[in-house]
VOTOR-615563 format. One record per residue: x, y, z of N, C-alpha, C in turn. Coordinates in steps of 0.05 Angstrom, whole numbers, plus 32768, in hexadecimal, padded with zeros to 4 digits. Example, Ala and Ser with C-alpha at 12.3 -4.5 7.8 and 13.67 -1.06 7.14 Angstrom:
residues 2
81087F8E809C80F67FA6809C81087FBE809C 81017FD3808E81117FEB808F81028001809D 
END
This chain:
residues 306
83937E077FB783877E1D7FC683697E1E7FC1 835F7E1C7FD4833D7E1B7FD283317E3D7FC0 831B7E2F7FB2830E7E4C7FB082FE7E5A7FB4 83087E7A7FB482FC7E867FD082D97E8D7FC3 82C57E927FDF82AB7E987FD382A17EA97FE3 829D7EBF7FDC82857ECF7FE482667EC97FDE 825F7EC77FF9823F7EC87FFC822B7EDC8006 82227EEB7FEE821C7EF87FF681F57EFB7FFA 81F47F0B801581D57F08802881D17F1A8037 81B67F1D803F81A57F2F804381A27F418033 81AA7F578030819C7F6C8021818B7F778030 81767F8D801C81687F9A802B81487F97801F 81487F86801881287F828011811D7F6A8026 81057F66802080EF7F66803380F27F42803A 81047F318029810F7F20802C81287F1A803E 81367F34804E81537F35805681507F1E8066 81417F16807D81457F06808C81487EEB8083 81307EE68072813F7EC6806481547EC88057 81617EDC804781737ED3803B818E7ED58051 81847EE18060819E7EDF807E81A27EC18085 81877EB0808E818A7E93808A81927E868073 81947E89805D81987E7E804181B57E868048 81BC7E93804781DF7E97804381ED7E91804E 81EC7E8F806F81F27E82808381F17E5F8081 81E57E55807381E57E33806E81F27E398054 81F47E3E804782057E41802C821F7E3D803B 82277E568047823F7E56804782507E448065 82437E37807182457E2D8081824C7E098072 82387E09805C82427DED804B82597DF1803D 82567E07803582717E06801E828C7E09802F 82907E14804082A67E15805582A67DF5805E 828F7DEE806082987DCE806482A57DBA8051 829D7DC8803482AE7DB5802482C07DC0801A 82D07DDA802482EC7DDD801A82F27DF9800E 82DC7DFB800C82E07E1E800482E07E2E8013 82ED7E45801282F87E63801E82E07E6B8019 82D67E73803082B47E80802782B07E9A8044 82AA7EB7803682A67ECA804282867ECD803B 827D7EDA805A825D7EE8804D82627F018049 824B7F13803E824C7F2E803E822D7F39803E 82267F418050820D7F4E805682087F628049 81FB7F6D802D81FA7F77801681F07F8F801D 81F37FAC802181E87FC2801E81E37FD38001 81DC7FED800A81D87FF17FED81EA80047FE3 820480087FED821A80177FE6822A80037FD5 822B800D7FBF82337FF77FAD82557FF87FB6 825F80147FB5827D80197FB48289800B7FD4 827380077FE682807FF07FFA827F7FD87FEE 826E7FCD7FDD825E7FB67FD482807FA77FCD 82867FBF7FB7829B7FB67FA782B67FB87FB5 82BD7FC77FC782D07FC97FE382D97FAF7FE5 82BE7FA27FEA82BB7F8D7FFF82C57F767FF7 82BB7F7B7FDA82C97F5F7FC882E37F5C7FC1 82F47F6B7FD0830E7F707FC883187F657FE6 832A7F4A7FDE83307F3B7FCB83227F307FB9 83237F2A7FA3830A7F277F92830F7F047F95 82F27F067FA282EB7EE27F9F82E57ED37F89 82EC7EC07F8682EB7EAB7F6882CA7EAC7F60 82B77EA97F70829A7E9E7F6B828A7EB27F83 827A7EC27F77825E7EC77F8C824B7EB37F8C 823F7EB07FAA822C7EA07FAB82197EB57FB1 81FA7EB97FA081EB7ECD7FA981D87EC77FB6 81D27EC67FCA81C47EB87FDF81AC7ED07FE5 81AD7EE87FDC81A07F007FE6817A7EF47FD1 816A7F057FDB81497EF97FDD81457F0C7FD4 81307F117FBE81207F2A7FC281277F397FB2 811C7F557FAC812D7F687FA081447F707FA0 81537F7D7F8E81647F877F8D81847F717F8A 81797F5A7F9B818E7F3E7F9A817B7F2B7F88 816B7F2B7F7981687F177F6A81557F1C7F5D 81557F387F4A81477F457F38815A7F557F1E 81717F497F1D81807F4D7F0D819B7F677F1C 818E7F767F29819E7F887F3281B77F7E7F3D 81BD7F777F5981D57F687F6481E37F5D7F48 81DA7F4B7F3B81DD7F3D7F1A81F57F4B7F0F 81E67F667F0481EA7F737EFB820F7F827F01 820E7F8E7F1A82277F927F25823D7F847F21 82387F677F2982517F4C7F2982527F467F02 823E7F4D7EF8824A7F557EDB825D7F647ED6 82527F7D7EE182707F937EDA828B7F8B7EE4 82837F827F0182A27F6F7F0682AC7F637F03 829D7F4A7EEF82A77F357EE582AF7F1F7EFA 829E7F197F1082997F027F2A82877EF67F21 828F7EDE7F1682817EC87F1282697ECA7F2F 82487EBC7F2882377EBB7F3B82257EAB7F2E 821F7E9E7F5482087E8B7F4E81ED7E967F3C 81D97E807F3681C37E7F7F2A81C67E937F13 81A67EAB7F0A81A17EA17EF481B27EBF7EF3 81B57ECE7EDE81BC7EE87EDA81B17EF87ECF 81B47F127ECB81A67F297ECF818C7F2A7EBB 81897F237E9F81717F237E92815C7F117EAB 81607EF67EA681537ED97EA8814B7EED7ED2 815D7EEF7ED881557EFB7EF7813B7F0C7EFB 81407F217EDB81277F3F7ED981117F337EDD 811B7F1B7EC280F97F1D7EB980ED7F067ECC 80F77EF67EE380E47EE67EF180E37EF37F03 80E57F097F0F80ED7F167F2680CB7F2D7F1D 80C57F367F0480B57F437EFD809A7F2C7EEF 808D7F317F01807A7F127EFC80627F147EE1 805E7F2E7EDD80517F387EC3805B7F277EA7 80777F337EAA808B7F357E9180887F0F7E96 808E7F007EA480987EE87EAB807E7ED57E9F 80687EDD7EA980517ECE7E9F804C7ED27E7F 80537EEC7E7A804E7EEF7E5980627EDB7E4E 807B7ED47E54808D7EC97E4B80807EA87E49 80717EA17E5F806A7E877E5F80537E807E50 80427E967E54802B7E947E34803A7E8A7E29 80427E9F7E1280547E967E0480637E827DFC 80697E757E0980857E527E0880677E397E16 804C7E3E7E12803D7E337E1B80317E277E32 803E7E367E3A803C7E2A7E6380227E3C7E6F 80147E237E767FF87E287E847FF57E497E9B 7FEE7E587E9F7FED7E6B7EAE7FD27E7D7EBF 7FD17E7E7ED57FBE7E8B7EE57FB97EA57ED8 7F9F7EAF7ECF7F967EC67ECC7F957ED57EDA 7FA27EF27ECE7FA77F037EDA7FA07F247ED2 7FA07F2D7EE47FA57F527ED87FAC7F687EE7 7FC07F767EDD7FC97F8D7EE77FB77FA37EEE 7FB97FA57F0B7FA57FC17F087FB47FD37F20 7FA67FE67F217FB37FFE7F3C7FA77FF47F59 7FB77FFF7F647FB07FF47F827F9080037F92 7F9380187F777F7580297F807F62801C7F7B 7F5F80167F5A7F4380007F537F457FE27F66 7F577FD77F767F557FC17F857F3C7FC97F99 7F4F7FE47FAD7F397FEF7FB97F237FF37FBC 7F207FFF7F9A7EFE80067F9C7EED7FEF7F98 7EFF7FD47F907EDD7FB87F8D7EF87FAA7F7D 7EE97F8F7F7C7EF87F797F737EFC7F817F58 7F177F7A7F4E7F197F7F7F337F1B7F607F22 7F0F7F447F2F7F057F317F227EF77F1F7F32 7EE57F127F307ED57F037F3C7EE27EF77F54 7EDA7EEE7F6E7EF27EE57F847EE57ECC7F7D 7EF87EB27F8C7F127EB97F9D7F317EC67F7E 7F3A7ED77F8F7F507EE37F777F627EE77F94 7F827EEB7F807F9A7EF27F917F9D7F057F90 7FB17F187FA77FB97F327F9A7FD77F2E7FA0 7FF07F347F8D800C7F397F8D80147F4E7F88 802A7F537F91803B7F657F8A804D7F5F7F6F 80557F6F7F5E805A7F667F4880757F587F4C 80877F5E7F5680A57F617F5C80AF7F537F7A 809C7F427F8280A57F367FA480A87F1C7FA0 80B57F177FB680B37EF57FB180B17EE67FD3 80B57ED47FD480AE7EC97FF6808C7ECF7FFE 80747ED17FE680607ED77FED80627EEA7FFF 80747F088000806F7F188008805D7F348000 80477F36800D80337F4A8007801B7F397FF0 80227F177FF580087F0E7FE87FF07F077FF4 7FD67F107FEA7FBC7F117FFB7FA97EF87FE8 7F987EF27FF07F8C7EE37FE57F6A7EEE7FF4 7F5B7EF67FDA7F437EFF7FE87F287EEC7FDB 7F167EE97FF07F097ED37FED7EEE7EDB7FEE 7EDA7ECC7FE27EBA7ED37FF57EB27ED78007 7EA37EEC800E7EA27EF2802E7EB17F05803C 7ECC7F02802C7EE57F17803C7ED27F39803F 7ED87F3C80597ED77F5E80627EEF7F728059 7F037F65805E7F177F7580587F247F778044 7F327F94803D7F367F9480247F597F998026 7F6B7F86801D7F817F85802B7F947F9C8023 7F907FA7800C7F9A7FBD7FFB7F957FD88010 7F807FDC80177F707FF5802E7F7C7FF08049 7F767FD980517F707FD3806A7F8A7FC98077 7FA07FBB80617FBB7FB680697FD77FC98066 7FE77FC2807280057FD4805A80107FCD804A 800B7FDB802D80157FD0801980327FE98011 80457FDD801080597FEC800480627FE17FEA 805B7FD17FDD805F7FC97FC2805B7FD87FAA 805B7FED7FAA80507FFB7F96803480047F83 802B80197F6E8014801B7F6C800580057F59 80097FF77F50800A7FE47F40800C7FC07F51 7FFA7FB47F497FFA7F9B7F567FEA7F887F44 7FF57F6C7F487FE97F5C7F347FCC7F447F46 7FB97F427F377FA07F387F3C7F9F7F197F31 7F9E7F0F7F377FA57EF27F357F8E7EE07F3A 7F817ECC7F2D7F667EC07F2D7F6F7EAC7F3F 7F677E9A7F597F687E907F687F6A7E6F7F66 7F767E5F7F5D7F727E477F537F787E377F68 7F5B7E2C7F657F5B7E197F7D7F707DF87F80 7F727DEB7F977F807DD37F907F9A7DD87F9E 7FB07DCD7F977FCC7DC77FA67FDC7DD57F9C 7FE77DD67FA9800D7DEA7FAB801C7DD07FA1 802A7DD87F8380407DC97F86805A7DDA7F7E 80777DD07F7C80887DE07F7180A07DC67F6C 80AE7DD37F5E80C17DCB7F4B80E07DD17F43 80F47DC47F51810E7DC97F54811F7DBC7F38 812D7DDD7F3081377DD17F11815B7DDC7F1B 816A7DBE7F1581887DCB7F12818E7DC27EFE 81A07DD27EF081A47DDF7ED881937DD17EC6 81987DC07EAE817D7DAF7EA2816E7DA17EA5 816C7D977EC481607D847ED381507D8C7EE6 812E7D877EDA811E7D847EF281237D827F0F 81297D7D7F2181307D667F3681187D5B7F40 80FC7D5F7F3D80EB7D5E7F5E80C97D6C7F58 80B77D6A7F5D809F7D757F6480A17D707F8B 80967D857F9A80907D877FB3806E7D8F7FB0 805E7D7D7FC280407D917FC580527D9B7FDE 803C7DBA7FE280367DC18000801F7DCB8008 80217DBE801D80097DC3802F800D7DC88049 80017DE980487FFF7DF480587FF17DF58075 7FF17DEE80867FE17DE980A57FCC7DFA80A6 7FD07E16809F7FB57E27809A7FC07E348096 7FA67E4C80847FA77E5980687FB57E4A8051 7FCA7E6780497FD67E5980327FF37E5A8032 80057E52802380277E538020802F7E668028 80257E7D803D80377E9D803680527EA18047 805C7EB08051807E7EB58056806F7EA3806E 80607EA5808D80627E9D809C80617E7B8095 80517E79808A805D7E518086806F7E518074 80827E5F8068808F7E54805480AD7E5F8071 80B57E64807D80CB7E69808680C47E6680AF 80AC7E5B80B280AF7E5480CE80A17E3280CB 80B57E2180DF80B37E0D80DD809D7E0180E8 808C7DEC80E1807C7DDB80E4805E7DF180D9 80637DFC80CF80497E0B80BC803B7DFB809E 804A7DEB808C804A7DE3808280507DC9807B 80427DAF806F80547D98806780557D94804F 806F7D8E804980777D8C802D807D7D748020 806F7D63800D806A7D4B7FF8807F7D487FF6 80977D387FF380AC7D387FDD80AA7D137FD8 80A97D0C7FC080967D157FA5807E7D1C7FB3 80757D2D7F9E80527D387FA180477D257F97 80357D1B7FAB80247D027FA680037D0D7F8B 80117D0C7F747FFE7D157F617FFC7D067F4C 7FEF7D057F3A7FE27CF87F2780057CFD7F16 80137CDD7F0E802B7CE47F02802D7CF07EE9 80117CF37EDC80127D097EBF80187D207EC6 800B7D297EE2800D7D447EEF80297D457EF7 80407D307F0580527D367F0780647D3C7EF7 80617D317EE780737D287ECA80737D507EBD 80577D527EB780597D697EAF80627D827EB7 805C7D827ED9806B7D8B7EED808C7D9F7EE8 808E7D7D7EE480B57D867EDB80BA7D877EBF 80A37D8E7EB480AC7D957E8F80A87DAB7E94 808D7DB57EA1808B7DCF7E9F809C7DDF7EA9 80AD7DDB7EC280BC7DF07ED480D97DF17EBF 80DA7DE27EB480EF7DD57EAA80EE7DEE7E8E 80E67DED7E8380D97DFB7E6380D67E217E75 80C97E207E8E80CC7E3E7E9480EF7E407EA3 80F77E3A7EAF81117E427EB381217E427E97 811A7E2F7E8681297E3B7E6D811F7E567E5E 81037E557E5580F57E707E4C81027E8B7E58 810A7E897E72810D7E9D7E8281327EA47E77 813D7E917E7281597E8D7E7081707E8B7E8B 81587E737E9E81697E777EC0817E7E637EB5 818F7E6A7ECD81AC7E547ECF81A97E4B7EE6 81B77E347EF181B67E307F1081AA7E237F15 81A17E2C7F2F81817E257F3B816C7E397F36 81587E227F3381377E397F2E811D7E267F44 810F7E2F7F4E80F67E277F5980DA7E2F7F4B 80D17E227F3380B87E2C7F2D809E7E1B7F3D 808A7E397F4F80697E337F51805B7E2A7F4B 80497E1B7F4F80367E1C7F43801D7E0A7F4F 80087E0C7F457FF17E077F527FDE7DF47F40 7FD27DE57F4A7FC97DC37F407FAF7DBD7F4D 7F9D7DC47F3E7F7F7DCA7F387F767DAA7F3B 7F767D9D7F4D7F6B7D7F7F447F4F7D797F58 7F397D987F5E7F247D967F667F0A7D7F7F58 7F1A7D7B7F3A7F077D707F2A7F0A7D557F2A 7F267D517F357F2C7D2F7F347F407D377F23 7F5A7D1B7F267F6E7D1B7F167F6D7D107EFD 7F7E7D147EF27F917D287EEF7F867D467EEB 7F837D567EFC7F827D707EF27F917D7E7EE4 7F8F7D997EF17F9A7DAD7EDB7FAD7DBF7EEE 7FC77DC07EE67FE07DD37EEB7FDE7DE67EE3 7FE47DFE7EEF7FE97E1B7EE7800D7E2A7EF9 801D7E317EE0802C7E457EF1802E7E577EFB 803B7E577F1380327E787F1F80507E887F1F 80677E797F2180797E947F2380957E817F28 80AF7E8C7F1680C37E807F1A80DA7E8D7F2A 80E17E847F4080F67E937F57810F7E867F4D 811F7E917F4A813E7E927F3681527E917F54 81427E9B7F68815C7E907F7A81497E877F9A 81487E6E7F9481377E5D7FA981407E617FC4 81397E5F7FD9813E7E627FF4815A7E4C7FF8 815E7E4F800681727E388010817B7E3A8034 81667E3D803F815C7E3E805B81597E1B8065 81597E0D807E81517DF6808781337DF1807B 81207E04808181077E00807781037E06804D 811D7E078045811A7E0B802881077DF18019 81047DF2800480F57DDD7FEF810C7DD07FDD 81177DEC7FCE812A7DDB7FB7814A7DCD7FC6 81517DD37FE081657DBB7FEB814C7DA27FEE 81397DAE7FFB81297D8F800781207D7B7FE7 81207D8A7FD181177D7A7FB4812D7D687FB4 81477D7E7FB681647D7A7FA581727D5E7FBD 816D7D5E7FD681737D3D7FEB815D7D297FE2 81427D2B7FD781317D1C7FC881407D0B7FB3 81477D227FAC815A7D177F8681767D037F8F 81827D057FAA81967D027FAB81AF7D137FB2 81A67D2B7FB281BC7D387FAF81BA7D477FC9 81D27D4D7FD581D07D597FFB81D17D7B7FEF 81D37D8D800481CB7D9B800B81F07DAB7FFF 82017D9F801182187DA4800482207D9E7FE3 82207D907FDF821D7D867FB982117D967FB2 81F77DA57FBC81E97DB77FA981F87DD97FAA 82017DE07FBF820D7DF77FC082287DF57FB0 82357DE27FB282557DD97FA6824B7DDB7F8A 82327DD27F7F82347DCC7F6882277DF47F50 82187DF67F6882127E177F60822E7E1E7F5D 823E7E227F7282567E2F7F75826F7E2C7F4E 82677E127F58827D7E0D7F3B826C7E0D7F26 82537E1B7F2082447E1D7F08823E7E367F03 82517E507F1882487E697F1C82577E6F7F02 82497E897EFB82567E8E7EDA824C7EA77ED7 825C7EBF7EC282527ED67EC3823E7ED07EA2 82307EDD7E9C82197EDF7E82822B7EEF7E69 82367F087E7382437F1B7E6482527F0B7E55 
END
């Protein structure tokens, strides 16, 4: 008797729509290789949540983006119920999901890091609160949603002048010039460096989820000390953090000066896209491994923490 899987997607954060695509190819592979696989479009009534799961399925697949599905919370619940689920769980989820807490962690275990500082969304307003070019984030988003990048010259002040619903608090980020790369880890295994490069501007939701906005390296054609280190580093933060699963760590590769430059991390996402336009399937067919193998293999590696 096959076993059964709930996938669960969308939600209600600012991510719903990719993870509507993410769940939909999840569960569309795993039905291809043999498993009983239901979706469930996640609201925030938990006592349907838990309705719903009844029959209780062997394995969640959490396919949900964003808050509330991949900040420990959702996590959290399938603890109390005891439903095994994909990736990382509810600590390892908090603290990469909260990018403050996440970078202190990587101080710490020695991993290179972009300077930063917390400030209110008021002092943004009133004047730069570090020399530009600097970033501005939201502490708690992911999909480069609500990230600005402000430069010399800029008129506008994106905090004033845009809509920010992220809260009063936002993180300032020093601007490091050079390449996008990132880094697909299943379970103790590196798999991959990707550069990207973006057609214009920079990586944000519109090139990272509409097609032909971006091209993506696989290998990233970089100085191989730089690669090498690449996948120690992402490697060493998905553990620091305590992810399981799959993880995608950022990061950005300063080689204005000539190679081998200098790597810096920017942020580890505990539950990677898994959209046609994703990175960590496109690392994980690099490595060898299809698109189906990688969801089959989440599936039978789902595990509760408790």
């Amino acid at each position: 008797m096959s076993r059964r899987v709930v996938v669960l997607r969308g939600g209600w954060s600012s991510e719903r729509e990719v993870s509507l695509v993410s769940g939909r190819a999840v569960a569309d592979a795993l039905a291809a290789c043999g498993y009983t696989v239901a979706t469930l479009d996640v609201g925030r009534d938990v006592a349907t949540l838990l309705r719903t799961l009844e029959p209780r399925p062997d394995v969640i697949f959490n396919a949900l983006h964003g808050r509330y599905g991949e900040d420990g919370c959702i996590q959290g619940i399938l603890e109390i119920v005891g439903i095994p689920y994909t990736h990382s769980g509810v600590l390892a989820s908090a603290l990469a999901m909260n990018k403050p807490m996440a970078k202190r962690l990587f101080v710490d275990a020695g991993l290179p890091c972009v300077e930063h500082r917390i400030v209110r969304r008021s002092e943004v307003i009133a004047g730069d609160p570090m020399p530009r070019p600097y970033v501005i984030k939201p502490l708690n988003e992911g999909s480069s949603v609500g990230v600005y990048i402000v430069r010399a010259g800029d008129n506008l002040s994106p905090l004033r002048d845009q809509p920010w619903t992220f809260g009063e608090h936002v993180m300032v980020e020093r601007y490091v010039p050079g390449r996008e790369l990132t880094v697909a880890v299943m379970g103790d295994r590196a798999l991959g460096v990707t550069e990207i490069r973006p057609r214009q501007g920079f990586y944000d939701y519109r090139a990272k989820y509409t097609d032909g906005q971006a091209d993506h390296l696989v290998p990233a054609p970089v100085h191989p000390a730089i690669y090498q280190a690449a996948l120690d580093h992402a490697l060493v933060a998905h553990r620091t953090l305590g992810c399981r699963g799959v993880s995608r760590t950022d990061m950005r590769y300063d080689d204005t000066g000539g190679e081998p430059g200098r790597l810096c991390i920017l942020e580890v996402n505990t539950q990677p896209g898994m959209t046609p336009l994703s990175l960590v399937p496109e690392i994980a067919a690099a490595a060898g491994i299809s698109f189906a193998e990688l969801v089959t293999w989440m599936v039978e590696n789902a595990a509760c923490d408790a």
